[in-house]
ZADO-1210 file (C-alpha; in nm, 4 decimals, padded with zeros to 6 digits):
<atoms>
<atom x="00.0000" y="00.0000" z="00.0000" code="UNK" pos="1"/>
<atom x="00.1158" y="00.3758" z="-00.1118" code="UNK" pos="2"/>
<atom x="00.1773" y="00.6305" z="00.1515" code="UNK" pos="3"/>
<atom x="00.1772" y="01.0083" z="00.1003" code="UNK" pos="4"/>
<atom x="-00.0402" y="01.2702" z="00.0205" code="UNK" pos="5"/>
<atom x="-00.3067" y="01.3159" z="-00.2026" code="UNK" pos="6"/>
<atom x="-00.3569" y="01.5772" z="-00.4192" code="UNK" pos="7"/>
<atom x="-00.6457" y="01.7300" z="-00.2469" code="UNK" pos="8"/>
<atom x="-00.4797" y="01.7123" z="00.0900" code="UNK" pos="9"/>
<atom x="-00.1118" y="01.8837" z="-00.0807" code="UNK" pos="10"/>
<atom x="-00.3686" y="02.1617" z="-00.1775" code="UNK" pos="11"/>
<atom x="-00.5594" y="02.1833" z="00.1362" code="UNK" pos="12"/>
<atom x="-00.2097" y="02.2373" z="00.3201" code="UNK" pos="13"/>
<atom x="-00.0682" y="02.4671" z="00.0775" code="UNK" pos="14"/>
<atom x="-00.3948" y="02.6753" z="00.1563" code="UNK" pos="15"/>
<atom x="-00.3287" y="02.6647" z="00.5422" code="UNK" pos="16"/>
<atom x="00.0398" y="02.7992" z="00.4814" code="UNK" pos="17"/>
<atom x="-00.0946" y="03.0580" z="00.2592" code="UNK" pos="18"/>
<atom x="-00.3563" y="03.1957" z="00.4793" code="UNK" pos="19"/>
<atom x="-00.1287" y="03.1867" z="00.8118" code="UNK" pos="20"/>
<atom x="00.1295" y="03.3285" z="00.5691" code="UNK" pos="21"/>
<atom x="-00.1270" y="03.6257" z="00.5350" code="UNK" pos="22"/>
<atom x="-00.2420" y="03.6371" z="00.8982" code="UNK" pos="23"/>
<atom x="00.1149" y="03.6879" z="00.9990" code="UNK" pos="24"/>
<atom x="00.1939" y="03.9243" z="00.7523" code="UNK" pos="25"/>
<atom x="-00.1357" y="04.1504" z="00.9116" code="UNK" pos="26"/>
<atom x="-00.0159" y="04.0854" z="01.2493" code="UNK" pos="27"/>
<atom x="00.3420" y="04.2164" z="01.1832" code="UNK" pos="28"/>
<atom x="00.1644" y="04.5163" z="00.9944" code="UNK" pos="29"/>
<atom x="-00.0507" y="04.5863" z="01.2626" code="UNK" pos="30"/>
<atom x="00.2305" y="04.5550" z="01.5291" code="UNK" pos="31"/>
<atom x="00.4660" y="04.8392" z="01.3114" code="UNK" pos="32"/>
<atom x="00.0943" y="05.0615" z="01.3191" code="UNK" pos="33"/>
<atom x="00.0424" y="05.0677" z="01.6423" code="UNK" pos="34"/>
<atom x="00.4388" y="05.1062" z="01.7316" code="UNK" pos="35"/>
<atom x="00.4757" y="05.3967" z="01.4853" code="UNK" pos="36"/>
<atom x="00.1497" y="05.5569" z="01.6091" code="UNK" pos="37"/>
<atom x="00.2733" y="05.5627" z="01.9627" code="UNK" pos="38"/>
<atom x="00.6049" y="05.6923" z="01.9090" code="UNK" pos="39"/>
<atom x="00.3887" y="05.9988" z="01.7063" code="UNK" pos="40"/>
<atom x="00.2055" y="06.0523" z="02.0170" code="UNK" pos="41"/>
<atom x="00.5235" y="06.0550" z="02.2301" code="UNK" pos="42"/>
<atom x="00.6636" y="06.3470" z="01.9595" code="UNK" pos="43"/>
<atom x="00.3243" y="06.5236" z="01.9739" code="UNK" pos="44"/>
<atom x="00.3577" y="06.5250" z="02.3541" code="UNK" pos="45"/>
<atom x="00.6699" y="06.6773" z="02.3632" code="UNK" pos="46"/>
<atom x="00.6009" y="06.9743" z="02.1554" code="UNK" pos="47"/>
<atom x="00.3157" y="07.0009" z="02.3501" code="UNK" pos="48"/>
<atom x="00.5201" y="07.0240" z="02.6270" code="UNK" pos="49"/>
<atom x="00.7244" y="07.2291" z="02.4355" code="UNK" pos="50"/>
<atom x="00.4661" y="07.5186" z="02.2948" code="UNK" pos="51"/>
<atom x="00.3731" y="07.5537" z="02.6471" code="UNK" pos="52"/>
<atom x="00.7254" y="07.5985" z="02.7726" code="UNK" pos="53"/>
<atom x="00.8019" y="07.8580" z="02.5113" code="UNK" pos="54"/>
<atom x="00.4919" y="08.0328" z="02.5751" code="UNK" pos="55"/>
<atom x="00.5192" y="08.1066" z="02.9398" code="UNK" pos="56"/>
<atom x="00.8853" y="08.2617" z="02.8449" code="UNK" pos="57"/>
<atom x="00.7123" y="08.4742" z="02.5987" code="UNK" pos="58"/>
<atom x="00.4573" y="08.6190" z="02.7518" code="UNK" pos="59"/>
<atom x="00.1781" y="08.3914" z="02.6795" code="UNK" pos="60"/>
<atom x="00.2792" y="08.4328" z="02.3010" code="UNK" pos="61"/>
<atom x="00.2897" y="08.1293" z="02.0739" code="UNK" pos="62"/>
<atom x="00.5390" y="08.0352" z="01.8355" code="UNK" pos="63"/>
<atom x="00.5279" y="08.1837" z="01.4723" code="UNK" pos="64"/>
<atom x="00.4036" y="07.9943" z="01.0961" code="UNK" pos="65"/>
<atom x="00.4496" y="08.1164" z="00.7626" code="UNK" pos="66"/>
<atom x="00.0775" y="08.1888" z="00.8066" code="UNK" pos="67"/>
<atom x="00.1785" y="08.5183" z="00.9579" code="UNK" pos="68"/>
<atom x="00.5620" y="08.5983" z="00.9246" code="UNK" pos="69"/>
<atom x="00.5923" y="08.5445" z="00.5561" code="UNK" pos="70"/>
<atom x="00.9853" y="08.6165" z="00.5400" code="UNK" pos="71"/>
<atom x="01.0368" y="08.7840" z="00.8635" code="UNK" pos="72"/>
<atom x="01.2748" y="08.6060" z="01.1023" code="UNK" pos="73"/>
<atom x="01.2509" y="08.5099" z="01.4314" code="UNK" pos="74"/>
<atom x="01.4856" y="08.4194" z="01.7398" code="UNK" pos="75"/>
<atom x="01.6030" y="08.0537" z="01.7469" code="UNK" pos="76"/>
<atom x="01.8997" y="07.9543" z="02.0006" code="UNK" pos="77"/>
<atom x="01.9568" y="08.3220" z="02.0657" code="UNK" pos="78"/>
<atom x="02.0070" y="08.3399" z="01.7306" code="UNK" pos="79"/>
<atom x="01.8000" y="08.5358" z="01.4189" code="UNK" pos="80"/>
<atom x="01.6876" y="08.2827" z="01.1436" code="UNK" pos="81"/>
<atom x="01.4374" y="08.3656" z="00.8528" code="UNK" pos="82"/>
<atom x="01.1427" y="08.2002" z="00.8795" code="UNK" pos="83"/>
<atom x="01.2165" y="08.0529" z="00.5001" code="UNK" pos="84"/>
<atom x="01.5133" y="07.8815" z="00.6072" code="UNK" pos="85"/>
<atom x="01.3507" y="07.6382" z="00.9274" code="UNK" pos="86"/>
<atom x="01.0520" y="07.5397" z="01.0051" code="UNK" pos="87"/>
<atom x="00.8551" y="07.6590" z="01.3253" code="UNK" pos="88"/>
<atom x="00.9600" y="07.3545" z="01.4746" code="UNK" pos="89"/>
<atom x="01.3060" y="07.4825" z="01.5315" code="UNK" pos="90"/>
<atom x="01.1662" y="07.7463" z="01.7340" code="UNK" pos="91"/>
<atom x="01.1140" y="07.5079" z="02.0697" code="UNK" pos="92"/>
<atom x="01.4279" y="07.3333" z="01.9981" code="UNK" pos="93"/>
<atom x="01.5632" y="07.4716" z="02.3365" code="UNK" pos="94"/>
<atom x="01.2749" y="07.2863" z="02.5192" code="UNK" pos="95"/>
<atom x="01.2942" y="06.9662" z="02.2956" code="UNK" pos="96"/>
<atom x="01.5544" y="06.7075" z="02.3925" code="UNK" pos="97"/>
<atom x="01.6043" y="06.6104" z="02.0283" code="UNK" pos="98"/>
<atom x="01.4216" y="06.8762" z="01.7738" code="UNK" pos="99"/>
<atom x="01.5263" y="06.6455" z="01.4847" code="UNK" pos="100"/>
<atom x="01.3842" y="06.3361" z="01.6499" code="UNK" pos="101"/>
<atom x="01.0664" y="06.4438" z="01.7273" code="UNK" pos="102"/>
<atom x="00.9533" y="06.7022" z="01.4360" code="UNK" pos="103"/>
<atom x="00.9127" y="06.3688" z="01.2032" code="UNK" pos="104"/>
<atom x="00.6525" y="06.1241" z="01.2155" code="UNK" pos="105"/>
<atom x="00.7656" y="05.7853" z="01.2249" code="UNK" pos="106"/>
<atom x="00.4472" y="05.6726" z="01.0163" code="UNK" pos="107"/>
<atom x="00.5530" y="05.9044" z="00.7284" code="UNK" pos="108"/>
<atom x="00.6410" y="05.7136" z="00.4196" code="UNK" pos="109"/>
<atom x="01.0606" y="05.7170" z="00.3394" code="UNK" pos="110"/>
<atom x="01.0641" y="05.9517" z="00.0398" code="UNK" pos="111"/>
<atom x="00.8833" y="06.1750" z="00.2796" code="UNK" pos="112"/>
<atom x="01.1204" y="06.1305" z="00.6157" code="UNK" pos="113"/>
<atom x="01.4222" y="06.1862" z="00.4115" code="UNK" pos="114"/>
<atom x="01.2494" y="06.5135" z="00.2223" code="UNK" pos="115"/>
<atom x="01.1339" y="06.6779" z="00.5583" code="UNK" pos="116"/>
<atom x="01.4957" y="06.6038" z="00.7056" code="UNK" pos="117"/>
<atom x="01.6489" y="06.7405" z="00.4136" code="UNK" pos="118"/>
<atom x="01.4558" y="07.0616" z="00.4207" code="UNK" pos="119"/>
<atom x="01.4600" y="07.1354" z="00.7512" code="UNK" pos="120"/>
<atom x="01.0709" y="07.0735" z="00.7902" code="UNK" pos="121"/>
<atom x="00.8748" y="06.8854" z="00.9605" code="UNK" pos="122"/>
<atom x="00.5610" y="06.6143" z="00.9307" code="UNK" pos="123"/>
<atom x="00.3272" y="06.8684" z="01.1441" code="UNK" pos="124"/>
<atom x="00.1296" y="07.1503" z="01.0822" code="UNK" pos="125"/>
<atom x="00.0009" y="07.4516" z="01.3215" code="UNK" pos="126"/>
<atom x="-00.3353" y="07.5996" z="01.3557" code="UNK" pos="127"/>
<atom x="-00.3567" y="07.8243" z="01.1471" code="UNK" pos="128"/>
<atom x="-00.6137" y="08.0333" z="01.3387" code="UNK" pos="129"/>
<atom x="-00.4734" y="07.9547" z="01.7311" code="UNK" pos="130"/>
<atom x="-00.1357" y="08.0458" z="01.6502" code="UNK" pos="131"/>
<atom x="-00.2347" y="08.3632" z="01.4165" code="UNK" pos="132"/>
<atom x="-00.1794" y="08.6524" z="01.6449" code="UNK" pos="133"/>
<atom x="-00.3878" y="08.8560" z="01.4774" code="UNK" pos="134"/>
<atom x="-00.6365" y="08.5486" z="01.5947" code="UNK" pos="135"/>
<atom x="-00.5613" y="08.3944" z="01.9341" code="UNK" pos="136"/>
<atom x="-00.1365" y="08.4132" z="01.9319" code="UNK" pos="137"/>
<atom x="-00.2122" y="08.3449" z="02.2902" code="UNK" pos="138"/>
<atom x="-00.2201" y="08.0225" z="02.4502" code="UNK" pos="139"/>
<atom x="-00.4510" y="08.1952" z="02.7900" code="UNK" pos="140"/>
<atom x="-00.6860" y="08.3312" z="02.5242" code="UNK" pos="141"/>
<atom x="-00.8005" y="07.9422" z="02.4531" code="UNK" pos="142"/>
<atom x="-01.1445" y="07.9252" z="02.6025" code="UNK" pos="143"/>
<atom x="-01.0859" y="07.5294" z="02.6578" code="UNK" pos="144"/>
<atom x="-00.7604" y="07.4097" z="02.5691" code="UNK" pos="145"/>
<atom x="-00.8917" y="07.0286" z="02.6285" code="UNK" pos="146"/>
<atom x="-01.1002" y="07.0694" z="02.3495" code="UNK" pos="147"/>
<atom x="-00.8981" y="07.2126" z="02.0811" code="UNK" pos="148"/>
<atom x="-00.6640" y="07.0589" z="01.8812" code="UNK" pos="149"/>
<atom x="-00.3816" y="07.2713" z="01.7828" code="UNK" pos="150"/>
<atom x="-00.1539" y="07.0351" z="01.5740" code="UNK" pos="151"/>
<atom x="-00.2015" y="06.7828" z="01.2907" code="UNK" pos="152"/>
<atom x="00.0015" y="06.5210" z="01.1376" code="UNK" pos="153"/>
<atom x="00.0440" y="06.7194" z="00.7747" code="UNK" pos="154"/>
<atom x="-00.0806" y="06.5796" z="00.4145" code="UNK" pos="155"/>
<atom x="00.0604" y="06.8586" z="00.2544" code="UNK" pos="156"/>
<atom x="00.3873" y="06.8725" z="00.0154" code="UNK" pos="157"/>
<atom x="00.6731" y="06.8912" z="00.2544" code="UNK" pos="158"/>
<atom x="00.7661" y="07.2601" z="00.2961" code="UNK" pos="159"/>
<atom x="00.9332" y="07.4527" z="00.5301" code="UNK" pos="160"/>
<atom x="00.6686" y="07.7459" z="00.4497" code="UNK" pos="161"/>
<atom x="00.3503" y="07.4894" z="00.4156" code="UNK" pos="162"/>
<atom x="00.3834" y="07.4470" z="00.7764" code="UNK" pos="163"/>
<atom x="00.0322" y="07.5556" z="00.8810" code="UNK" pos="164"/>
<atom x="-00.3078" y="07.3798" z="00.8547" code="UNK" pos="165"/>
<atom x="-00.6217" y="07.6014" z="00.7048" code="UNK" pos="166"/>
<atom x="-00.8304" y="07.5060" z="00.9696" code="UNK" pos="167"/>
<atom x="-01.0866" y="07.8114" z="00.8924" code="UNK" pos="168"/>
<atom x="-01.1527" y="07.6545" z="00.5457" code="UNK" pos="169"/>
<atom x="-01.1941" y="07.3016" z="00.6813" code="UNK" pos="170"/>
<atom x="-01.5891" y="07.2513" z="00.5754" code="UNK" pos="171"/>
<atom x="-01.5833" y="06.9443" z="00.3638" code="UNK" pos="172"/>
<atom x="-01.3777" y="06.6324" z="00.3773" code="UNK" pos="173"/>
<atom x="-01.1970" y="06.6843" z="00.0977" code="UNK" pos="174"/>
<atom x="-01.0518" y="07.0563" z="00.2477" code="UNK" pos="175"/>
<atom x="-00.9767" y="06.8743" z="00.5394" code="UNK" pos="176"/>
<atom x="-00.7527" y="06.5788" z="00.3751" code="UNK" pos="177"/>
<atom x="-00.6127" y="06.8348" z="00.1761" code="UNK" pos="178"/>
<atom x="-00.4197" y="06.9829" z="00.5192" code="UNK" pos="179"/>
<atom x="-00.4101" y="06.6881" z="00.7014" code="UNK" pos="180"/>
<atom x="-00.3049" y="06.3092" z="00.7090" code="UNK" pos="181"/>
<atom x="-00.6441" y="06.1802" z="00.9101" code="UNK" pos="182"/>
<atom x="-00.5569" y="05.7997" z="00.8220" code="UNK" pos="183"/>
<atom x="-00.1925" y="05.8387" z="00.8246" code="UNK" pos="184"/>
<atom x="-00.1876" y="05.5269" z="01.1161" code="UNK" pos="185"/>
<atom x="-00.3831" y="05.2758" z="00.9378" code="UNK" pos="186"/>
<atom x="-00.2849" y="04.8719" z="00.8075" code="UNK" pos="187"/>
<atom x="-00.3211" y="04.8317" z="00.4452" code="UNK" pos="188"/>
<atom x="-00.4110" y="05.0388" z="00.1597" code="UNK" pos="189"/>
<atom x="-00.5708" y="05.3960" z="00.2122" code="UNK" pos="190"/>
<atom x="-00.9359" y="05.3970" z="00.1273" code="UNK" pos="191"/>
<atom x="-01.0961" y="05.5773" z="-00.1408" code="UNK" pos="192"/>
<atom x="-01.2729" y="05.7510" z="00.1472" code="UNK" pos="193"/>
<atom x="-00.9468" y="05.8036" z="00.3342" code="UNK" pos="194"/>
<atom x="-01.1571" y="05.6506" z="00.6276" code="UNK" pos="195"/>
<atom x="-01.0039" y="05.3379" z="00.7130" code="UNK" pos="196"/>
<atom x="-00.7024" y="05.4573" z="00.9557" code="UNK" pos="197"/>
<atom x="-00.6268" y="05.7221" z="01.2437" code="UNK" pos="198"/>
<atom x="-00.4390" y="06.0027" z="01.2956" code="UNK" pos="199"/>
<atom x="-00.3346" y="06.1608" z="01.6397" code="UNK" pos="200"/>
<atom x="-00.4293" y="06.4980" z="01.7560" code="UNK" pos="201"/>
<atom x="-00.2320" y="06.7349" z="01.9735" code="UNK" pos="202"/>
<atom x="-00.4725" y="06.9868" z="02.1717" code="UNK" pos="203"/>
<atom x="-00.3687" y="07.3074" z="02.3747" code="UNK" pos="204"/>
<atom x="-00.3635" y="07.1771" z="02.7105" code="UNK" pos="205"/>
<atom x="-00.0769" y="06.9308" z="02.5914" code="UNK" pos="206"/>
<atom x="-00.2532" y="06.5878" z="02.5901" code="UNK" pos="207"/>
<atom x="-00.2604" y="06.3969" z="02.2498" code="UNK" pos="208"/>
<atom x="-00.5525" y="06.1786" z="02.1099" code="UNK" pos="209"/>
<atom x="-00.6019" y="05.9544" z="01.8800" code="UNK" pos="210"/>
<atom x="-00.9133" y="05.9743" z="01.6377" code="UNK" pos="211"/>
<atom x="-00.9911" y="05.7704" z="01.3665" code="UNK" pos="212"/>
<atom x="-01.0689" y="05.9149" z="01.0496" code="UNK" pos="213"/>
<atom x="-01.4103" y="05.7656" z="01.0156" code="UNK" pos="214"/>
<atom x="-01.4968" y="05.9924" z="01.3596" code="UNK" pos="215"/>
<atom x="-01.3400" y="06.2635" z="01.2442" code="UNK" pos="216"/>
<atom x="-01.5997" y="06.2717" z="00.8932" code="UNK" pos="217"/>
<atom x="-01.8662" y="06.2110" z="01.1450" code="UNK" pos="218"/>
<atom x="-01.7884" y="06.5031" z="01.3636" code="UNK" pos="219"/>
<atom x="-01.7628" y="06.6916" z="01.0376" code="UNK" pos="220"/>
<atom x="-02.0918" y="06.6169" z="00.9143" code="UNK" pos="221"/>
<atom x="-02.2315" y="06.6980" z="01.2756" code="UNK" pos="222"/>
<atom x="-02.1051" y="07.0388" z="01.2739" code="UNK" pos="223"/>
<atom x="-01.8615" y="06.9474" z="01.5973" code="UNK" pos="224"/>
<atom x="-01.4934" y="07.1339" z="01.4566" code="UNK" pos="225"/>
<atom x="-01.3374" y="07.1054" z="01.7375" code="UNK" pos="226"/>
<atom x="-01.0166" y="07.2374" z="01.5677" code="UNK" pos="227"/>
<atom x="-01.1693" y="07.6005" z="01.5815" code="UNK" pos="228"/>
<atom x="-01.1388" y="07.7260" z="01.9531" code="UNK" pos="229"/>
<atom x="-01.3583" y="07.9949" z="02.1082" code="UNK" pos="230"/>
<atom x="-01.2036" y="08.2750" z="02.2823" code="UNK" pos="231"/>
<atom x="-01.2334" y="08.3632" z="02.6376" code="UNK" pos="232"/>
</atoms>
């Protein structure tokens, strides 16, 4: 009598292989997602921590975009820089342990880590209309800093200038997508929809949250913005 196996059973255990080959394969993906999007909440934290350090030295004032300097400089390391040359980021890098650590988002694709350390930029943009002085400028002028988020992970072409978000314009999904990366943490292929990841948030009072895109639609469409703060 023959031993071995059949054909059916040689195809029923290539099958098994395959589809564990494809569970692991979304288990490791998953595992990098949720690494990456942790180590973007630990940067978001510290420019938190950051923008609220370098306000209280400043008289409550916030750090500077493009939005409102254009090509006027401002004081970095004791030193004068044009805005053109760094991005805001560089302005905290005396209360940052490592400024060119933490201004990139580990969840950015290569082509775009290497282009934002290149140009001196950085994966995240401002609000446009907290840190507008002729807006809020102010961090004490937030009515309820838990509530409103002040920095994004960016969609935008990496820029040293394109360093703010247009949070003012942000009335349809497609404006807001435009600015911002809402399913840059996600396993798998973007969406069509652009709803099937998460992005994390960074609001005024410091803390950092993460928000899946799909909520973030939703609290569009129910007229919640919470990325447009009311003044005291």
């Amino acid at each position: 009598m023959k031993s071995g196996f059949t054909l059916v059973e040689l195809l029923i255990v290539i099958a098994i292989i395959a589809t564990l080959a494809v569970l692991g394969t979304m288990v490791a993906s998953r595992g990098k997602m949720a690494a990456n999007q942790a180590a973007c909440a630990s940067n978001m934290r510290q420019i938190g921590m950051a923008i609220v350090s370098y306000a209280g030295d400043n008289n409550g004032m916030l750090p500077l975009t493009s939005h409102s300097t254009g090509d006027s400089r401002v004081k970095i390391k004791g030193e004068w820089v044009n805005t053109l040359e760094l991005s805001w980021v560089y302005q905290l890098a005396g209360y940052l342990d490592n400024v060119e650590k933490v201004r990139i988002c580990p969840a950015d694709e290569k082509v775009r880590r290497d282009r934002i350390l290149k140009m001196n930029a950085t994966s995240y943009l401002l609000n446009d209309v907290v840190f507008d002085p002729d807006e809020y400028g102010r961090m004490n002028r937030i009515a309820d800093p838990a509530r409103t988020a002040i920095m994004f992970i960016s969609n935008r072409p990496v820029s040293k200038t394109w360093d703010h978000a247009h949070c003012a314009e942000w009335n349809t999904w497609a404006a807001i997508n435009q600015d911002i990366a809402t399913d840059r943490h996600r396993a798998g292929a973007r969406a069509p929809d652009r709803t099937n990841g998460s992005a994390n948030y960074l609001y005024a009072d410091g803390h950092t949250k993460s928000i899946r895109a799909s909520e973030m639609k939703r609290m569009l469409g129910a007229g919640q913005k919470p990325w447009l703060p009311e003044a005291r």
